[in-house]
LOLUM-672119 format. One record per residue (C-alpha): residue number from 1; residue in three letters; x, z, y. Coordinates in Angstrom, 2 decimals. Last residue first. Layout:
<NUM, "ALA", <X, Z, Y>>
...
//
This chain:
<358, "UNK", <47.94, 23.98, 42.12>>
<357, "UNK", <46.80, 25.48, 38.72>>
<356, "UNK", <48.30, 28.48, 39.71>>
<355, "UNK", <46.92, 28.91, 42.76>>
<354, "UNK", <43.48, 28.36, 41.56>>
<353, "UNK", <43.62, 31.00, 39.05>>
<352, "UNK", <44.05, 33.12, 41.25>>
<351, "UNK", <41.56, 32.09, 43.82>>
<350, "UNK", <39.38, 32.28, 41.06>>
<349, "UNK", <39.85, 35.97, 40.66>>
<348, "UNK", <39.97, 37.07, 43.86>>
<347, "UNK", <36.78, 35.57, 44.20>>
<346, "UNK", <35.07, 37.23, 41.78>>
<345, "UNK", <36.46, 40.63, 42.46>>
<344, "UNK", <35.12, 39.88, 46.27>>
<343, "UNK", <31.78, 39.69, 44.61>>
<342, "UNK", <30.13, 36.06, 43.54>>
<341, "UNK", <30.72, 33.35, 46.60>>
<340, "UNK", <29.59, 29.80, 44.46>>
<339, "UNK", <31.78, 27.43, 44.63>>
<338, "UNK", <30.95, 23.69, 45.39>>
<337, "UNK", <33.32, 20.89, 44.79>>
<336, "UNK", <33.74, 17.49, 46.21>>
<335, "UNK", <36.93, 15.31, 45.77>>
<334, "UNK", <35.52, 12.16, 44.62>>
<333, "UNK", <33.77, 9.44, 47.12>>
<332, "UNK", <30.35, 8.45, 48.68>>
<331, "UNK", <29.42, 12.06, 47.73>>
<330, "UNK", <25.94, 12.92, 45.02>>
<329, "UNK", <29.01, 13.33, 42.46>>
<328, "UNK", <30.07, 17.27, 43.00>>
<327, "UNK", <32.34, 19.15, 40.58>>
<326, "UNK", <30.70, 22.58, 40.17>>
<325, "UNK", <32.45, 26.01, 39.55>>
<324, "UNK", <33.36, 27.60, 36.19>>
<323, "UNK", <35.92, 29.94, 35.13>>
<322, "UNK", <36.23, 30.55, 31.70>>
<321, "UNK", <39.85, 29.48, 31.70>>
<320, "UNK", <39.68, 26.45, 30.08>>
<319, "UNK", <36.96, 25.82, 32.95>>
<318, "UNK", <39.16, 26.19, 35.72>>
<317, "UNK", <41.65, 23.65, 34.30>>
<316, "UNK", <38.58, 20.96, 34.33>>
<315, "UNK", <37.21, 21.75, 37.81>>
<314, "UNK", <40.95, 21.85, 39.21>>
<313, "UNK", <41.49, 18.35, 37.57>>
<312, "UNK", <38.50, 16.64, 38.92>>
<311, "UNK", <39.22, 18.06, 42.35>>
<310, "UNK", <42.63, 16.60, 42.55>>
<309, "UNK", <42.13, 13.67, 43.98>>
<308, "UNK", <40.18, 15.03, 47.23>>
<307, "UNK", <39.90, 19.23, 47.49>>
<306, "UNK", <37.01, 18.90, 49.62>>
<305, "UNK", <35.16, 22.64, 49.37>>
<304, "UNK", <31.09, 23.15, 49.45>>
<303, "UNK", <31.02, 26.78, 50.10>>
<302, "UNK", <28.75, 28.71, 48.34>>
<301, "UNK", <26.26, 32.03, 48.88>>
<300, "UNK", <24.75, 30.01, 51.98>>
<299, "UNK", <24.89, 30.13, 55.73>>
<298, "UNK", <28.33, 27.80, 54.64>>
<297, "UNK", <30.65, 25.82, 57.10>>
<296, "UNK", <32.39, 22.96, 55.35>>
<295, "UNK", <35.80, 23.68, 53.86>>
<294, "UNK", <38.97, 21.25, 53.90>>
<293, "UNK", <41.19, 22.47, 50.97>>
<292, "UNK", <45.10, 22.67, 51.51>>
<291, "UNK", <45.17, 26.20, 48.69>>
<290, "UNK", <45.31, 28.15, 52.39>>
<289, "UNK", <42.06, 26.52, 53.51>>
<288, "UNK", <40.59, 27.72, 50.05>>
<287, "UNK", <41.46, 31.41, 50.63>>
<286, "UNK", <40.05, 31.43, 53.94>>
<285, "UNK", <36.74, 30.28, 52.62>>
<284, "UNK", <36.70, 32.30, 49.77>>
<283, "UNK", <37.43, 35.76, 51.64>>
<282, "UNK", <34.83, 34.94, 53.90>>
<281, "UNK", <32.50, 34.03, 51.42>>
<280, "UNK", <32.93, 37.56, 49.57>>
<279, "UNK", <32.35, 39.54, 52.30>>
<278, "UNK", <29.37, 37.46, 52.57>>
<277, "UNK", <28.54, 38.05, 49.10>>
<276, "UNK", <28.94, 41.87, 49.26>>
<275, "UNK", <26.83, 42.37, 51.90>>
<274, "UNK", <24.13, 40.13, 49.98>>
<273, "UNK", <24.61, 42.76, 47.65>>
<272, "UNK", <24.39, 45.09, 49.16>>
<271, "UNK", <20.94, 44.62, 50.94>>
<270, "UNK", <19.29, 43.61, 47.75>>
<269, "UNK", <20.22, 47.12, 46.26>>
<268, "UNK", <19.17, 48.65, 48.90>>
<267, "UNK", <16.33, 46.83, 48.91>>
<266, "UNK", <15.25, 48.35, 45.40>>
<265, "UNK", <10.95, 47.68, 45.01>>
<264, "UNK", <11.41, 44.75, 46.12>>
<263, "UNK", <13.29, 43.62, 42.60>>
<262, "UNK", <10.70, 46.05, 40.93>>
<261, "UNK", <7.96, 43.77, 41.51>>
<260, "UNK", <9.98, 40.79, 40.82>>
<259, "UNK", <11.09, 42.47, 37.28>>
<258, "UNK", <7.05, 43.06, 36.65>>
<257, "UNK", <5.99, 39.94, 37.93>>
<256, "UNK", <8.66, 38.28, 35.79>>
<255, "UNK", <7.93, 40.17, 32.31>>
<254, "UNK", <3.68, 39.10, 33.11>>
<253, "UNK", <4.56, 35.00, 32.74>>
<252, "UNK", <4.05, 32.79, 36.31>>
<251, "UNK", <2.00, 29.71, 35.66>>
<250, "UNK", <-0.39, 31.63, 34.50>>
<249, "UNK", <-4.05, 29.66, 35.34>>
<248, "UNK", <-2.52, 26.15, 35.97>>
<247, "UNK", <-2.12, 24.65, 39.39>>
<246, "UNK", <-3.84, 21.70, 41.04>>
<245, "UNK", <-6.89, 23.93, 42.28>>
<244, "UNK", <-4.22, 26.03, 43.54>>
<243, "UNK", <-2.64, 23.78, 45.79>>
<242, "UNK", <-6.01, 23.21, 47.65>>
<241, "UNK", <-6.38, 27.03, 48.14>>
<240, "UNK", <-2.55, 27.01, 49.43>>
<239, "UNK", <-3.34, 24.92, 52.13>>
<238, "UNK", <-6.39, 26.69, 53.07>>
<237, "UNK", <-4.46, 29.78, 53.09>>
<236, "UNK", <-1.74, 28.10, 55.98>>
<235, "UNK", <1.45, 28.53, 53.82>>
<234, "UNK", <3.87, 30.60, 51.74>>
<233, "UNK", <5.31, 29.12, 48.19>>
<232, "UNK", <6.90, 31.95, 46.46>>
<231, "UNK", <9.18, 31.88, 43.63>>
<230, "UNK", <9.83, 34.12, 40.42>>
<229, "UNK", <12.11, 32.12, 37.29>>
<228, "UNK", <12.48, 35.13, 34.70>>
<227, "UNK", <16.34, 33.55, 33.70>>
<226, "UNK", <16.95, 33.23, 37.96>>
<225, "UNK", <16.19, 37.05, 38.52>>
<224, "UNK", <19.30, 38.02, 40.32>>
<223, "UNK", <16.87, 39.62, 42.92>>
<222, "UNK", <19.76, 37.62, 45.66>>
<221, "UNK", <19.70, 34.44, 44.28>>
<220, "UNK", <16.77, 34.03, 41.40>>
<219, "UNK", <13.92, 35.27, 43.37>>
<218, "UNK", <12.95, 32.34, 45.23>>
<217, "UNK", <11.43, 31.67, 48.50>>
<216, "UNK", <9.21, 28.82, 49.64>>
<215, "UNK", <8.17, 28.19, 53.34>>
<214, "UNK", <4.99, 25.45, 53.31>>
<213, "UNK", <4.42, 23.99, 57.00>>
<212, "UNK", <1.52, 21.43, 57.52>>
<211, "UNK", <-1.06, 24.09, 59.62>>
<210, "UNK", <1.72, 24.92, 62.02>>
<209, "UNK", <1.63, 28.16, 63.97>>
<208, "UNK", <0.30, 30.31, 60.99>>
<207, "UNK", <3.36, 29.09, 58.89>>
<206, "UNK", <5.63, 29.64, 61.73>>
<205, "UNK", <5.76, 33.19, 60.44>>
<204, "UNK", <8.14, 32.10, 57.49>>
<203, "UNK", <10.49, 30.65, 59.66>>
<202, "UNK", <13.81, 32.51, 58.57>>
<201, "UNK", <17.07, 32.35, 59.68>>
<200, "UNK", <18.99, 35.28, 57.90>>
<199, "UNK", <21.63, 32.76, 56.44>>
<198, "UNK", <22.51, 35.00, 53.45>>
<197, "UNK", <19.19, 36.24, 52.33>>
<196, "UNK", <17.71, 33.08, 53.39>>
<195, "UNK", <19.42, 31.04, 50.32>>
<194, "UNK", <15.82, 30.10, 48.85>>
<193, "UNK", <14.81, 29.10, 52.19>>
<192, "UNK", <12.98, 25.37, 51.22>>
<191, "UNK", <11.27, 24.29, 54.34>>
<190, "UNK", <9.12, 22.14, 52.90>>
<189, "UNK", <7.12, 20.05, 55.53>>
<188, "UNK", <3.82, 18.05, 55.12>>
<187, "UNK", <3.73, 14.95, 56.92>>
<186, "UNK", <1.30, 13.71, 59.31>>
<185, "UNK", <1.88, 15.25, 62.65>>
<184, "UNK", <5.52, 15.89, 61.93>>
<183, "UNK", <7.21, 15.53, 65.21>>
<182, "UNK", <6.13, 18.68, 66.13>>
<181, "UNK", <7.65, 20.30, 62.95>>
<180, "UNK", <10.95, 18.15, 63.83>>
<179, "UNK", <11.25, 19.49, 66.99>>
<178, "UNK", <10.37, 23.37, 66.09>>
<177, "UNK", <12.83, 22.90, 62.98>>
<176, "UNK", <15.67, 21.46, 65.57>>
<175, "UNK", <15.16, 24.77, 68.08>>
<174, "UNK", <14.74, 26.92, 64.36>>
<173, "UNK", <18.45, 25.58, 63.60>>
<172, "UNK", <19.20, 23.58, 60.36>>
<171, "UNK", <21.80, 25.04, 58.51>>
<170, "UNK", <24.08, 23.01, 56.03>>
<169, "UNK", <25.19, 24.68, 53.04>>
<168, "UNK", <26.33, 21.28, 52.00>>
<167, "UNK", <25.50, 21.60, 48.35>>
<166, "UNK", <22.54, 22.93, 48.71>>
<165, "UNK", <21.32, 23.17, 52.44>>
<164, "UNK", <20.53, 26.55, 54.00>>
<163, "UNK", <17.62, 24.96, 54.72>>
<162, "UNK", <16.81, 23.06, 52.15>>
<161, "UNK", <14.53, 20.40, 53.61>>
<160, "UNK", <11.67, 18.29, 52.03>>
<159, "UNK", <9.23, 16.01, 54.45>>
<158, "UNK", <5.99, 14.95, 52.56>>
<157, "UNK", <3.76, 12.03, 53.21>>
<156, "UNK", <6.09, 9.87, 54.83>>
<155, "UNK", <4.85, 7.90, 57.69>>
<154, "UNK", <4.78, 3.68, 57.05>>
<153, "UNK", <1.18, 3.22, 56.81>>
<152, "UNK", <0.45, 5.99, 59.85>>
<151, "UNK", <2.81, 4.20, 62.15>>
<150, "UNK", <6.83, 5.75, 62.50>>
<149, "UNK", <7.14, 8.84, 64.21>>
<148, "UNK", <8.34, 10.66, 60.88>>
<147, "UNK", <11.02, 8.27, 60.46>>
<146, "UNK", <11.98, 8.66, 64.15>>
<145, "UNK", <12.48, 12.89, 63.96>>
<144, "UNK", <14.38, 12.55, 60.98>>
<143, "UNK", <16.57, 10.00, 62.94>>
<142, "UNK", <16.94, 12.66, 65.52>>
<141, "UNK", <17.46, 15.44, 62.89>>
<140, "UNK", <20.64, 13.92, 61.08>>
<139, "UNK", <21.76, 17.34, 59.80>>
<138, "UNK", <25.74, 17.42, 60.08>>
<137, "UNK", <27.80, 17.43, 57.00>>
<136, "UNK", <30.96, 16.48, 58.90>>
<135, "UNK", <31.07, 13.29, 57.28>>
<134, "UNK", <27.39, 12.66, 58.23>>
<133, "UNK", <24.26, 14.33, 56.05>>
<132, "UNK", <22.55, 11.20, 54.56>>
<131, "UNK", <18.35, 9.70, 55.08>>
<130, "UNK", <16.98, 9.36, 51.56>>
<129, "UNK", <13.12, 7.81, 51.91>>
<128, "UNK", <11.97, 8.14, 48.46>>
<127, "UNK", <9.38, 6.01, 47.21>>
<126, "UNK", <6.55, 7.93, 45.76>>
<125, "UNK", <5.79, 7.68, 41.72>>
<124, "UNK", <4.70, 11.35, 41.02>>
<123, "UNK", <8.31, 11.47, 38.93>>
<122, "UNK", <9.71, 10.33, 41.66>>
<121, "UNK", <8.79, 12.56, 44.28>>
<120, "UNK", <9.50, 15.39, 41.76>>
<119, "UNK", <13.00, 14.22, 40.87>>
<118, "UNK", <13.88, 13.33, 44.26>>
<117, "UNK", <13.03, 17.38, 45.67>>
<116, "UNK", <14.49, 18.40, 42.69>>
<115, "UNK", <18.13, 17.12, 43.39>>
<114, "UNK", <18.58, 19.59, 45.92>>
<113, "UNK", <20.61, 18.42, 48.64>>
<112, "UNK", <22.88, 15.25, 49.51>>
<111, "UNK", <20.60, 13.82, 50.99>>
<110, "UNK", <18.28, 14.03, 53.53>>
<109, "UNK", <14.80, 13.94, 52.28>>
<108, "UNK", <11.72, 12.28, 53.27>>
<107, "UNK", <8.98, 11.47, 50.63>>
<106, "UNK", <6.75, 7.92, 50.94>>
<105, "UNK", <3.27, 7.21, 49.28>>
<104, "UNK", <3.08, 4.62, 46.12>>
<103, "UNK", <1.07, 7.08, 43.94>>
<102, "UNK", <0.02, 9.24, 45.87>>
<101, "UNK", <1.72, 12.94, 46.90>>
<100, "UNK", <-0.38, 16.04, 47.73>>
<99, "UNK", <-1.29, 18.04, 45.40>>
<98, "UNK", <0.87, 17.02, 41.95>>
<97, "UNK", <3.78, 16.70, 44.40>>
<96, "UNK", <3.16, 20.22, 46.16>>
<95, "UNK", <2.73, 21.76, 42.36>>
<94, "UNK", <5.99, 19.93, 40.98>>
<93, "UNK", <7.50, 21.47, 44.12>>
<92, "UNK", <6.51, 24.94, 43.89>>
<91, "UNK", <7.31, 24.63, 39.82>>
<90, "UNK", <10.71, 23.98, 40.56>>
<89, "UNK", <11.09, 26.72, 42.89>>
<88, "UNK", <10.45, 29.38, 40.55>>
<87, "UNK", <7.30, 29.33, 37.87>>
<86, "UNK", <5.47, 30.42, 41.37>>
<85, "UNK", <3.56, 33.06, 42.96>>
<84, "UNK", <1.15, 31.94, 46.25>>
<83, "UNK", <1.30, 33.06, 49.72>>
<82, "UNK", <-0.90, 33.33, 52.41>>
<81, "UNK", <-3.97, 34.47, 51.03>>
<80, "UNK", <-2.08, 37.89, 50.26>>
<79, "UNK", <-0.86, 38.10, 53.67>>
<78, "UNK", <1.96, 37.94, 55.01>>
<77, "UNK", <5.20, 40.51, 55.63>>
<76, "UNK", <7.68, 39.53, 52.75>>
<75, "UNK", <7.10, 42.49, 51.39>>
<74, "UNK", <3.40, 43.52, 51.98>>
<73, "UNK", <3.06, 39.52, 50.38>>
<72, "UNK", <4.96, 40.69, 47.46>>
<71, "UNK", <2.70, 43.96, 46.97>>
<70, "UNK", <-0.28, 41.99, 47.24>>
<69, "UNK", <0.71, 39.41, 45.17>>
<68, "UNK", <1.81, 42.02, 42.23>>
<67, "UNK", <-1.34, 43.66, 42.62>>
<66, "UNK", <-3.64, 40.07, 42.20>>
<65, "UNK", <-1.58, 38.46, 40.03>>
<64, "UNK", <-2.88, 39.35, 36.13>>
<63, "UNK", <-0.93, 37.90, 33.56>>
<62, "UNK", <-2.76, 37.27, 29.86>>
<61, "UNK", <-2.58, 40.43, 27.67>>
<60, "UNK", <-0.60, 40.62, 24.69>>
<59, "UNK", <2.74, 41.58, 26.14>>
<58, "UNK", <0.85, 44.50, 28.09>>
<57, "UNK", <-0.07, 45.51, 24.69>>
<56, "UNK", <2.99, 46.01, 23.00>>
<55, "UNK", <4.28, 48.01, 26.09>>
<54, "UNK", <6.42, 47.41, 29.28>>
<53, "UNK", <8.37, 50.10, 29.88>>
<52, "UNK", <11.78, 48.44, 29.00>>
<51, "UNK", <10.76, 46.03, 32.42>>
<50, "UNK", <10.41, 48.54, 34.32>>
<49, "UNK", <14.07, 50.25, 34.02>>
<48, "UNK", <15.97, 46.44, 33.92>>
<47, "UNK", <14.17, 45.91, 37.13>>
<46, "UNK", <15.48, 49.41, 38.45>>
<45, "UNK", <18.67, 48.34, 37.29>>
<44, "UNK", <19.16, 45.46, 40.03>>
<43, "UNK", <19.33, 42.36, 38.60>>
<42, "UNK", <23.09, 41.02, 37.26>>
<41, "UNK", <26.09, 40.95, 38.73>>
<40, "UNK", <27.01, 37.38, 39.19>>
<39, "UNK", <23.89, 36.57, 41.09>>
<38, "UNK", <23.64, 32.86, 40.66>>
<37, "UNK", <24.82, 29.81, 42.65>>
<36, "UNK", <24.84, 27.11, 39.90>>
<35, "UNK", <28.66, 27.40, 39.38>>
<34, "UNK", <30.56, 29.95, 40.30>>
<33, "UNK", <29.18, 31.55, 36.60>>
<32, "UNK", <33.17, 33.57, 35.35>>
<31, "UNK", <32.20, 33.57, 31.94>>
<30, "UNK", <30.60, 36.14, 29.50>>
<29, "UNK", <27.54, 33.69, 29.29>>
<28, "UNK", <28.12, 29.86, 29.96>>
<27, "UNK", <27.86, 28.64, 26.53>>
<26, "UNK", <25.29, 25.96, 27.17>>
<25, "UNK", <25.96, 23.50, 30.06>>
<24, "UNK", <24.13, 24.01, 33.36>>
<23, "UNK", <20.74, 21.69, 33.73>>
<22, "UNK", <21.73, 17.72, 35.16>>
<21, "UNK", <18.85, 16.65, 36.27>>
<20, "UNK", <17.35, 13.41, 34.52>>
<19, "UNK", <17.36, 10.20, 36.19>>
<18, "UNK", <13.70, 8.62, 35.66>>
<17, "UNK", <12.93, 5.03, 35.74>>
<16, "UNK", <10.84, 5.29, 32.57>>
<15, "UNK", <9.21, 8.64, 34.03>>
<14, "UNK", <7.70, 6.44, 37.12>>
<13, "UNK", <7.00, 3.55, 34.98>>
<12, "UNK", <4.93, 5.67, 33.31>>
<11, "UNK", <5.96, 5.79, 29.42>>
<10, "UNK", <4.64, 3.07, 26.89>>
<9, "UNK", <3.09, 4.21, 23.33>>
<8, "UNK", <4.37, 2.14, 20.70>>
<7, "UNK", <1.35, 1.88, 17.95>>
<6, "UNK", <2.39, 2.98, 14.74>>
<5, "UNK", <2.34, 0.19, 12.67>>
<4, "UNK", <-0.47, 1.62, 8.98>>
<3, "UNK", <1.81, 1.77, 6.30>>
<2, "UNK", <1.34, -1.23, 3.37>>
<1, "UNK", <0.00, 0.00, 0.00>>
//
């Protein structure tokens, strides 16, 4: 008896066409992580503390969100219609794209920054608009400014910006954010501030000033919570309302509210260790400049570091070591690294290791 053909079922053009992200490799536990920009100490312990109380029957109960929301809105200083829990910033996006973008419509970015913000708009088939950062990393805000003027058929539907900027830990100032924002008449804005801790520009409460501003947050930096994956989205209520029609029941599991809820529940702890990372960039930075790097100003926990032919080499050599920082490729030429600004004992100990590799 002949088999039955399986039928071939096509992909969406948009997935076919896809680039996939580049996750971190596997292994990367008990090494030096200067990679990806995490918290290289771990949560606070109070997180650790709530979540070992959790019981057999809180693991068998759906998520509830109204407490935790409320307490994470008293936090941030909105209110609970204003801000909505996320899967981390990845699922933010993936729930502004499934809202808002068309088939065919156009997304701004200015790249190089956050590969997510293409992936999404792709992957909802827009056409990406990719403006570039100049040699000396500088946000191009008056031609931001004129691609959002342009006529209604032409106007980009959404306008993404990382501000502090990953890789280039470009910041954008609130004077330029108030232009473009103005500018923006038909375009929503992400202002993504998931390095805010370090930057301390903030314009969350501009989100009941413009009606198309979304602010997300994240609590994988700072909270060191990046394996739970907690953001925020924070916008006009209405906004968020629509959003949520678009969003599945539990997108957020009940271990992370829990951990996130204890994460505010220690600012001391978030308070030193942001201390500790600034330190900790300053040391960096001057340390690089003395290995002959050229190093971009950072409001972020990295420094994005031009060390030119023999980037690709350091990156390898580092690695062998169990040291691990991030070769860049979204540059019109080799040389780019990021670093990620861990504790001062962290950065002591790549710079080590640096010097005698070069």
């Amino acid at each position: 008896m002949k088999r039955a053909k399986v039928p071939v079922i096509p992909v969406r053009k948009a997935v076919s066409g896809l680039a996939p992200y580049n996750a971190p490799k596997e292994g990367r536990a008990k090494k030096l992580r200067l990679d990806f920009n995490e918290n290289t100490v771990g949560c606070s312990p109070a997180v650790m503390r709530a979540l070992s109380r959790m019981t057999a029957e809180e693991m068998a109960i759906y998520p509830e969100y109204q407490a935790t929301t409320k307490r994470v809105a008293r936090f941030f200083g909105v209110r609970p219609a204003e801000i909505h829990l996320t899967n981390g910033i990845d699922d933010a996006l993936h729930l502004i794209a499934d809202t808002f973008i068309n088939d065919g419509d156009s997304v701004l970015i200015v790249e190089p920054t956050f590969d997510m913000y293409r992936f999404f708009a792709e992957l909802a088939g827009a056409r990406v608009i990719a403006l570039r950062y100049d040699d000396e990393m500088r946000f191009p805000v008056d031609a931001v400014i004129r691609a959002l003027r342009q006529p209604p058929k032409r106007c980009p539907r959404v306008l993404y910006i990382a501000n502090p900027n990953n890789p280039t830990g470009t910041l954008v100032q609130r004077e330029e954010l108030r232009r473009i924002l103005r500018a923006a008449s038909r375009t929503l804005v992400l202002v993504d501030e998931a390095y805010f801790d370090f930057s301390g520009l903030t314009i969350l409460p501009w989100i009941r000033r413009y009606p198309n501003l979304l602010v997300a947050r994240t609590f994988s930096k700072t909270a060191g919570l990046a394996a739970l994956r907690v953001g925020c989205l924070f916008g006009k209520p209405e906004m968020l309302a629509a959003m949520r029609r678009a969003c599945t029941p539990y997108p957020v599991n009940s271990a992370a509210l829990v951990a996130a809820e204890a994460a505010i529940g220690d600012p001391r702890f978030l308070r030193n260790y942001t201390r500790e990372v600034l330190q900790s960039r300053a040391m960096l930075e001057k340390g690089l400049v003395s290995l002959g790097a050229r190093i971009y100003p950072s409001s972020a926990n990295f420094l994005l570091a031009d060390f030119g032919p023999v980037a690709k080499r350091l990156v390898r050599a580092l690695e062998r070591k169990g040291i691990l920082i991030r070769g860049r490729r979204d540059f019109p030429r080799d040389g780019f690294v990021r670093i990620s600004a861990g504790t001062r004992a962290d950065t002591r100990k790549v710079l080590r290791a640096m010097e005698g590799i070069l």
